[in-house]
N, C-alpha and C positions, 0 to 999 in steps of 0.2 A: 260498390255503392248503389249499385241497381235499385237491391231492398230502402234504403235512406230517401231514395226518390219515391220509390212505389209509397212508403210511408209518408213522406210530407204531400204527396200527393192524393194522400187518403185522407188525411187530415186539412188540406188546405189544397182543396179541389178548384178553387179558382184563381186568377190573376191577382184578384184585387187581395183574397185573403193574402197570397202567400206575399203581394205586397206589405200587406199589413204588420206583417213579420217584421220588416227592413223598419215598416215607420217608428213599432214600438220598439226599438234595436235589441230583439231577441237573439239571441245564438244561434237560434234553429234557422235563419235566414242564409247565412255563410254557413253554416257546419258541413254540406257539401264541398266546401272547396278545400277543407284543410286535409294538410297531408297525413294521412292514420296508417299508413306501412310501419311504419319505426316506432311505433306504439301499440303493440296488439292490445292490451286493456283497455286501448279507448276503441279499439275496431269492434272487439267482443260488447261492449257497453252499448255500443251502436246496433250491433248484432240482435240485442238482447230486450232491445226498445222495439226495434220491428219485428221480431219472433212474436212480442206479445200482444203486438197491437194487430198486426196482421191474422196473428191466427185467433185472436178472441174476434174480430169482425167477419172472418171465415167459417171461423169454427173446425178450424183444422188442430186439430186436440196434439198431434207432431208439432205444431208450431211454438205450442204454449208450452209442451214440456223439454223443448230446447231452449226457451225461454227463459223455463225457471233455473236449470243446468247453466246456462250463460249468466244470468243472475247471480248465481251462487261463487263461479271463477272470479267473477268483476269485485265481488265481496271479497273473496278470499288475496288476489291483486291489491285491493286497495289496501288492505291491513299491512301488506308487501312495501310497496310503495312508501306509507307515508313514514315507515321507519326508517327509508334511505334516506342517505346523505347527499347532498351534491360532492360528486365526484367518485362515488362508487360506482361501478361499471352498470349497473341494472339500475340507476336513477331514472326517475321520471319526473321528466316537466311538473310545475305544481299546475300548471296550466292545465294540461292533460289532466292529473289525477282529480280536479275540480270539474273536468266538463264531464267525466264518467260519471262521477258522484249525480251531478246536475241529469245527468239523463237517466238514470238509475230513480230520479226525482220522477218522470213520466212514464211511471212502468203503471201496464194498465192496471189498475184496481181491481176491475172485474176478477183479476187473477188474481189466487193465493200464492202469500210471497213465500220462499223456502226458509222463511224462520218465522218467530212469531214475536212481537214485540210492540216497539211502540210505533204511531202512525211512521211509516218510514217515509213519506213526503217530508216531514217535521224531522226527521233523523239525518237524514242525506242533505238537505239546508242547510241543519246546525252544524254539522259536519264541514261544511263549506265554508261557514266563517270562521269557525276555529281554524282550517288550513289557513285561512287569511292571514288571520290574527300572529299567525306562527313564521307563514312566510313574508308577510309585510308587501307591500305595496310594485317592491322592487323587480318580481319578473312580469309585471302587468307594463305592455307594449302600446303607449295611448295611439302611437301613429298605422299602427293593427287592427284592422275593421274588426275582427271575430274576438281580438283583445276586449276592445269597447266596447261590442254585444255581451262578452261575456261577462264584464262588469256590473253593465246597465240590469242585467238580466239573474243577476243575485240582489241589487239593494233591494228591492221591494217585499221579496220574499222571506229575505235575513230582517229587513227593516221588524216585518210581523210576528214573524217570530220571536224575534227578542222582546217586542211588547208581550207578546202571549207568553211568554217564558221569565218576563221583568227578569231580563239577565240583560248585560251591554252586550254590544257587537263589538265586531270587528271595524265596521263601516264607520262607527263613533270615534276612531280615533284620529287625531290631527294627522297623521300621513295618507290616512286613505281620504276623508274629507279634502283634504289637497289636490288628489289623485283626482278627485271628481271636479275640481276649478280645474287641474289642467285639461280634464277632457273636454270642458266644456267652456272656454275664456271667453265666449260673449255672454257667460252667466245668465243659461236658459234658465224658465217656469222652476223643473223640477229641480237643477243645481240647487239654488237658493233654498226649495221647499228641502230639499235632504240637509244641506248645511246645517237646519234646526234641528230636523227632526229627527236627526239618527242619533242626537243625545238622549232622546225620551226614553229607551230602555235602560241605558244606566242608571236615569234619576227614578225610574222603577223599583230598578236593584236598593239603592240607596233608603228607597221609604221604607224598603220589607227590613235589611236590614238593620235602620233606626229601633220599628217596633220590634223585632225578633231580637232585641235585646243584644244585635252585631257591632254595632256603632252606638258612640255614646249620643243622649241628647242634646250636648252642645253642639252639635251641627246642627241643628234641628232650624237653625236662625240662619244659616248658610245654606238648607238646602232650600228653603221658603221662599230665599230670595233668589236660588236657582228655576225655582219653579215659576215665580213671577216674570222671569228674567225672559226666562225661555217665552212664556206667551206673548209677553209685550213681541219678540224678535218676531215670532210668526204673525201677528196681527200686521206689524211691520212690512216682512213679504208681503204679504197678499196686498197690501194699501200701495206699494211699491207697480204690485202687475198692474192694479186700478189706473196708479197714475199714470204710468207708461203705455199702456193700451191704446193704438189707435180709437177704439172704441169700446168707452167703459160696462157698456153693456156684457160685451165678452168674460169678464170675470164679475161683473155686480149686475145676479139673477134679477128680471124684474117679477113683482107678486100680484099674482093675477087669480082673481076668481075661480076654482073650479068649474063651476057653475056655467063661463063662460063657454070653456074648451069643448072641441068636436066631443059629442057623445056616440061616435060610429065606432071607437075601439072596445073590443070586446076585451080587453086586459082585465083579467081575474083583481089586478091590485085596482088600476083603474075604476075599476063598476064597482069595486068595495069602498073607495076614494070617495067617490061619487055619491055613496049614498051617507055615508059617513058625516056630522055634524062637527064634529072634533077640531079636522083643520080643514076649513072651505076656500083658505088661500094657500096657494101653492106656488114654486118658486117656476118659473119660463128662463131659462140658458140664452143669450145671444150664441151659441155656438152649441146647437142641438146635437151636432153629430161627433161631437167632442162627448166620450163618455164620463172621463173620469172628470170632475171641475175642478179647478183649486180654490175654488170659493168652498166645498165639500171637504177638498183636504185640510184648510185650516179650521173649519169648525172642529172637522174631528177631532185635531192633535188639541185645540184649545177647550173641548170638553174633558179629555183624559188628564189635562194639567189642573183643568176647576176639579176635577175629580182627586186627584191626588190630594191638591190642597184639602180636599173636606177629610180627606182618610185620614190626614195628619190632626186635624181639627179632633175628629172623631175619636182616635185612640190616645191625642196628646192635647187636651183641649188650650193649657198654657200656652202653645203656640200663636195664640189668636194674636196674642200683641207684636209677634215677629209680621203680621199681614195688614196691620194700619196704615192708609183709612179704612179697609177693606177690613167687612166685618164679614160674619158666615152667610147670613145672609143675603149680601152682596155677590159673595160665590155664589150661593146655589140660583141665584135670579139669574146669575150667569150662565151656567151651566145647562138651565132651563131652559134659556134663550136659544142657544145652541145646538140642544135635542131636537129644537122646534124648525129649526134650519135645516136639519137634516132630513125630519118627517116630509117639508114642505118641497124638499129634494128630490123624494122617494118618487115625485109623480114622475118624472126627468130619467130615474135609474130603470125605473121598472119599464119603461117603454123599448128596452132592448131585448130579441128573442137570442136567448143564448145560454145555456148553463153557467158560464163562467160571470155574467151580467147579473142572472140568477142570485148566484152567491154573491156578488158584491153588493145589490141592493137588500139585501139579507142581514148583509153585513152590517151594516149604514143603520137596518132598522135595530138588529141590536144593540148598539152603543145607545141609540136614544130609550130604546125600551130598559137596558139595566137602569139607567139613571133613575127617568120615572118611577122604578119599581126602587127603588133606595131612596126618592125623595116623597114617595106616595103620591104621586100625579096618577090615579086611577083611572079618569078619563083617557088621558096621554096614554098611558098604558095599554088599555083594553086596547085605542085604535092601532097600536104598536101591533098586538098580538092577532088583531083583523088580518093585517096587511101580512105578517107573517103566514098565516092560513092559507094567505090567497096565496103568495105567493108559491107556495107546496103544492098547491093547487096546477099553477100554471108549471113550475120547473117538472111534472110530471109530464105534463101534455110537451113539452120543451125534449124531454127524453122519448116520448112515443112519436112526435111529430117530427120533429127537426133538428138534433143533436141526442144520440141516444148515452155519448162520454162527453167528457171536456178533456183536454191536457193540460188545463189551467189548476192549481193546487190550490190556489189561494184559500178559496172558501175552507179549508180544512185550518186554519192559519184562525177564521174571522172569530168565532167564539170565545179563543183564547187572548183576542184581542180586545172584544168587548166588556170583557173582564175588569178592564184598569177602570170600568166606570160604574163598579160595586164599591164602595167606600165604608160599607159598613162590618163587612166579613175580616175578620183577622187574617186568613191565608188568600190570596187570591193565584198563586203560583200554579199553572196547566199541566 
């Protein structure tokens, strides 16, 4: 386990990061302490994560090509694996066979992988909720710290992908949904937010297949009002954290001037902000050093629902009267609204230096920049595609100065996510 240390040690060189681990309840925070004797595919997995990462930061060219050789056994294991049974003598835990997968997830990029295929971040994910889906909810241990990390540490990632794939998950269905109230029975922030949200790639599924001709059109007035259904529940949450909040500031950003704020930060998006005419108020966080908001979360999820609805409008225009009083134009002012929440966010995302920060405020800006460009907001637009510049601008200087990787996948995840908010395109499938 030496190498496991030298690696999270290279990767998470201080206290507070490798704290950080524990807060965001990643797997990499326990994965030292479980026991991998009795499982050589998860040792090799393990193996096979610091071969790569180690000798692409060394440049020990022996290290990467044990790496790829380790890589290649853990592939050839898993195919092994996920054909057994419980009860044949070479079974393996699904536990196991999902945190190999999962670590096969942070193989370095820099390295070429021993096959060639599709993003394999995006393959090894989906892979993970399919075992889910297969083995159900039932070997998952809630009163198991490295259980509940490993849980916590798929939704987000499966959540993305199934948007960027509009296929359902695993996590969407009523035992796993359950599985995440028991782990969490004083019904935190993010419980609630996934309760909604992990339906969104089914009702994805649902729209492609309506127009693809899969499903007939009389659900068309069932799924309209699944869609309404769903945003009302998420506006819900978030009014819910407002209420509850010691201090409503905490989740409801105040809007404040740009014009105000210090102009001493040289932020590439910042000084584009700044000089920008477009949006000159911008959203202030009572809870700055909180990255992700859930004032942000719900906008998103409630642009990609106004979004859906216009798709439906779009390709099935007789639906208008299954969304009365709600006329098209009442969505798109919606959904405009929205965009414009996120832009005024942007100032908030982009003041983190980090690749993985990087991608998320990237991310944020494309969901608002498709809209624009399918509702023709050309102003909106252009400052969308400012900010974008800038920030390719700074995630450069971000890889020469201060993070040259990330282990975060996500950003490969955001594109295919931003998608659900093209409305005019017949295929939006990644």
């Amino acid at each position: 386990m030496q190498m496991l240390s030298d690696f999270l040690e290279s990767n998470f060189p201080s206290t507070r990061a490798r704290a950080g681990l524990a807060d965001r309840g990643s797997y990499l925070a326990t994965l030292p302490d479980i026991e991998i004797a009795t499982t050589p595919m998860l040792k090799t997995a393990i193996d096979t994560l610091c071969f790569a990462h180690i000798g692409a930061k060394t440049g020990d060219r022996r290290l990467v090509q044990r790496s790829q050789t380790s890589y290649g056994q853990v592939l050839s294991s898993l195919i092994t694996a996920v054909n057994r049974r419980s009860g044949d003598i070479s079974y393996i835990e699904p536990r196991a066979v999902i945190t190999s997968i999962m670590l096969l997830c942070l193989y370095d990029d820099s390295i070429p992988l021993p096959f060639q295929g599709e993003n394999g971040w995006a393959t090894h994910y989906w892979g993970c909720q399919q075992l889910l889906g297969a083995h159900g909810p039932g070997f998952m241990r809630i009163d198991d710290p490295f259980d509940r990390m490993l849980f916590n540490s798929l939704r987000m990632p499966c959540f993305f992908l199934g948007v960027a794939k509009r296929k359902s998950i695993a996590q969407g269905q009523p035992e796993w949904l359950q599985l995440s109230e028991d782990m969490d029975p004083t019904g935190g922030a993010f419980t609630g937010f996934y309760r909604v949200a992990m339906r969104m790639p089914a009702i994805l599924e649902r729209i492609d297949d309506v127009l693809e001709g899969h499903l007939s059109h009389n659900i068309v007035q069932k799924l309209c009002v699944e869609i309404q259904s769903f945003r009302l529940e998420m506006v819900q949450w978030h009014a819910g954290l407002v209420e509850n909040s010691k201090n409503p500031h905490w989740e409801l950003p105040k809007v404040v001037d740009i014009a105000d704020l210090s102009s001493a930060s040289t932020n590439a998006e910042h000084l584009y902000m700044r000089r920008s005419k477009t949006f000159t108020k911008i959203f202030e966080f009572g809870l700055p050093k909180k990255v992700v908001q859930n004032h942000t979360l719900c906008a998103m999820s409630c642009i990609v629902m106004d979004c859906s609805l216009l798709r439906l409008l779009h390709f099935i225009p007789g639906c208008a009267t299954y969304l009365l009083p709600d006329r098209l134009e009442d969505i798109e002012q919606r959904a405009f609204s929205q965009s414009t929440i996120l832009c005024r966010s942007l100032y908030h995302y982009t003041s983190f230096d980090g690749l993985a920060y990087a991608d998320f405020s990237e991310f944020i800006n494309d969901i608002a920049l498709n809209f624009f460009e399918e509702y023709g907001a050309v102003k909106e637009m252009q400052w969308c595609l400012g900010v974008r510049a800038a920030t390719t601008v700074r995630r450069q200087r971000i890889k020469e100065n201060v993070q040259p990787r990330t282990l975060c996948r996500m950003g490969d995840a955001g594109p295919g996510f931003a998608m659900a908010c093209r409305y005019r395109a017949p295929m939006l499938k990644s």
